[in-house]
KOLLO-160930 format. One line per field, with one value per residue: residue in three letters; x, y negated, z negated of N, C-alpha, C in turn. Coordinates in steps of 0.1 Angstrom, whole numbers. Example, Ala and Ser with C-alpha at 12.3 -4.5 7.8 and 13.67 -1.06 7.14 Angstrom:
REM KOLLO-160930
rest: ALA; SER
n.x: 132; 128
n.y: 57; 22
n.z: -78; -71
ca.x: 123; 137
ca.y: 45; 11
ca.z: -78; -71
c.x: 132; 129
c.y: 33; 0
c.z: -78; -79
//
This chain:
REM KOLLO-160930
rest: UNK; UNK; UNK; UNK; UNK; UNK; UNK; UNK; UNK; UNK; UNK; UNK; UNK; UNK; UNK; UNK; UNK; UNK; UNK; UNK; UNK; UNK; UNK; UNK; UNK; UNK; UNK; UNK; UNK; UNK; UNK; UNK; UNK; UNK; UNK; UNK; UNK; UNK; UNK; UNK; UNK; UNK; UNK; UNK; UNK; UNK; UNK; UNK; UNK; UNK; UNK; UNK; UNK; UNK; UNK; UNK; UNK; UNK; UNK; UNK; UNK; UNK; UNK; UNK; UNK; UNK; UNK; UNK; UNK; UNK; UNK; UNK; UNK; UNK; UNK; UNK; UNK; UNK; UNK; UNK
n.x: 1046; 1022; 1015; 1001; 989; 974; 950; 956; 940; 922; 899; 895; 873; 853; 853; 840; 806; 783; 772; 743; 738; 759; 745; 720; 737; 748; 725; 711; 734; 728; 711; 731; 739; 756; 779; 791; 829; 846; 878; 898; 891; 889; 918; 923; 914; 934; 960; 988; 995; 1018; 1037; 1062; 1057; 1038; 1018; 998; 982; 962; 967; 992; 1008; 1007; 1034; 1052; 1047; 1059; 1082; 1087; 1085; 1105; 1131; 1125; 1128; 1158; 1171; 1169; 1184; 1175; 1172; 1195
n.y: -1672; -1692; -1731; -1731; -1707; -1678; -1684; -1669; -1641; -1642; -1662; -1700; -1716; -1745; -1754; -1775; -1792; -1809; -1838; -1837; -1813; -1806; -1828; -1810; -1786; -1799; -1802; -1777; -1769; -1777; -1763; -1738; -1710; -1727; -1734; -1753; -1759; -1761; -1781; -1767; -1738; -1742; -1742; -1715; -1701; -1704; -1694; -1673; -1641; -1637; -1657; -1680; -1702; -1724; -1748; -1771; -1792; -1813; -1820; -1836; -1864; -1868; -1878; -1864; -1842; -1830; -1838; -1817; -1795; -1801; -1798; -1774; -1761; -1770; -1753; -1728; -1731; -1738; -1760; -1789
n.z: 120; 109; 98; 76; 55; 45; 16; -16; -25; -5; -5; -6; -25; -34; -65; -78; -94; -76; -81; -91; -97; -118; -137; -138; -151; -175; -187; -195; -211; -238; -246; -253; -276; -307; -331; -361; -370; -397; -402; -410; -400; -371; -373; -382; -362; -336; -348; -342; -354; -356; -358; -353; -371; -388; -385; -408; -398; -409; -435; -432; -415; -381; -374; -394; -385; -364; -370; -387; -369; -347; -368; -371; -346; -346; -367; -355; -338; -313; -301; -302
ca.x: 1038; 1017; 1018; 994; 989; 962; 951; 962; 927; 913; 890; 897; 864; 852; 847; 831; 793; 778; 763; 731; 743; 765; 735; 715; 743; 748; 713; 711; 745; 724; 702; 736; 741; 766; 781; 803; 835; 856; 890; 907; 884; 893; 930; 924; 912; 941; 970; 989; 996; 1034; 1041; 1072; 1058; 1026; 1017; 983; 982; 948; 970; 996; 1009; 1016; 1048; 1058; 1039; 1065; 1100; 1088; 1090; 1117; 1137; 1126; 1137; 1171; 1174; 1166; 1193; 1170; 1178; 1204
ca.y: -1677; -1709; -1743; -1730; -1694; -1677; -1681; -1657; -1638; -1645; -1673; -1711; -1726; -1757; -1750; -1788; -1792; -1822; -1848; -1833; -1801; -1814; -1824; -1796; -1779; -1805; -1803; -1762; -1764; -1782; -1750; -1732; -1713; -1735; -1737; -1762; -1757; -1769; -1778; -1754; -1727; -1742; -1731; -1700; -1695; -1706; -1694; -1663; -1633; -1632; -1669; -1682; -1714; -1730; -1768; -1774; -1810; -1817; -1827; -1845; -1869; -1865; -1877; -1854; -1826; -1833; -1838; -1803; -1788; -1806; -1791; -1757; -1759; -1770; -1741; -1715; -1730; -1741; -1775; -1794
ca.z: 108; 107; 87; 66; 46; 38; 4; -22; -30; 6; 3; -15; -28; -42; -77; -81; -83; -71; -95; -91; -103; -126; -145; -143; -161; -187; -197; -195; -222; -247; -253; -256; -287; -309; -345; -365; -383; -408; -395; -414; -395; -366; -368; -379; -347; -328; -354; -338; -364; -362; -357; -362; -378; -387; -392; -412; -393; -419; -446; -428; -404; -370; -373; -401; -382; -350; -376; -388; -354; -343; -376; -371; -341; -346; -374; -348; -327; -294; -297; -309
c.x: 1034; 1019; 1011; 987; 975; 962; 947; 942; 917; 905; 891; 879; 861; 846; 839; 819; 794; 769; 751; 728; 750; 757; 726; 724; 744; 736; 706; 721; 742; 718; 716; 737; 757; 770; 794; 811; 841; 871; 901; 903; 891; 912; 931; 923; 927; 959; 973; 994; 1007; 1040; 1053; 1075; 1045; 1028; 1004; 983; 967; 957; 985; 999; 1011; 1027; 1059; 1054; 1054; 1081; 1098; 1095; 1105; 1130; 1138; 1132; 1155; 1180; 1175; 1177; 1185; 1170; 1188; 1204
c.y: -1692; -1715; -1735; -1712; -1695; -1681; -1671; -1655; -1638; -1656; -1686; -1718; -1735; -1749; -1764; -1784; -1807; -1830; -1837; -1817; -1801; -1815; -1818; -1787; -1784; -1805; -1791; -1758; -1772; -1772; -1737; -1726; -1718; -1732; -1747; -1757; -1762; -1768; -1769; -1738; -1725; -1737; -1722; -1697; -1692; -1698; -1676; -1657; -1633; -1645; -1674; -1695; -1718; -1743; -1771; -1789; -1817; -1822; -1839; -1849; -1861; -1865; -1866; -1840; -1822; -1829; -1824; -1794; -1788; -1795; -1778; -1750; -1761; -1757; -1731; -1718; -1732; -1754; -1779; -1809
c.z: 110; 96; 81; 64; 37; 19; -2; -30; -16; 11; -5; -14; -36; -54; -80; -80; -82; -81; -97; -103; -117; -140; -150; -154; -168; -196; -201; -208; -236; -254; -258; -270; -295; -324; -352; -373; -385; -398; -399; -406; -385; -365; -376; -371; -341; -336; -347; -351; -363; -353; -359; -373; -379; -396; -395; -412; -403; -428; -440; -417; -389; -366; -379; -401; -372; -359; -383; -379; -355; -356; -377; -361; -337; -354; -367; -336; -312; -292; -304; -323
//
């Protein structure tokens, strides 16, 4: 076996483009279609259906988003 192993899938390529490119796409994802939402929309998106906890961070802090956590998980026993 050699220093160095194929890579897994056969072939490693640059996913980068080059400035040039770069911009061509940035000015191609302006015609994309788009829509705005409300941040409450936004996590609906993200909220899984059998959660064992949800934090509607819109109405409060980050700190007392975090001493939630932290408390839910000391209740559930995964931290101390």
């Amino acid at each position: 076996m050699g220093a160095f192993k194929e890579s897994h899938g056969g072939e490693l390529r640059d996913r980068y483009l080059d400035p040039t490119a770069a911009e061509a796409e940035k000015q191609a994802a302006r015609d994309y279609a788009s829509w705005d939402l409300a941040k409450c929309q936004l996590c609906d998106i993200w909220t899984p259906d059998n959660a064992e906890m949800v934090i509607d961070s819109v109405d409060i802090s980050p700190d007392l988003a975090a001493h939630r956590i932290l408390a839910k998980l000391q209740s559930m026993g995964v931290i101390r």
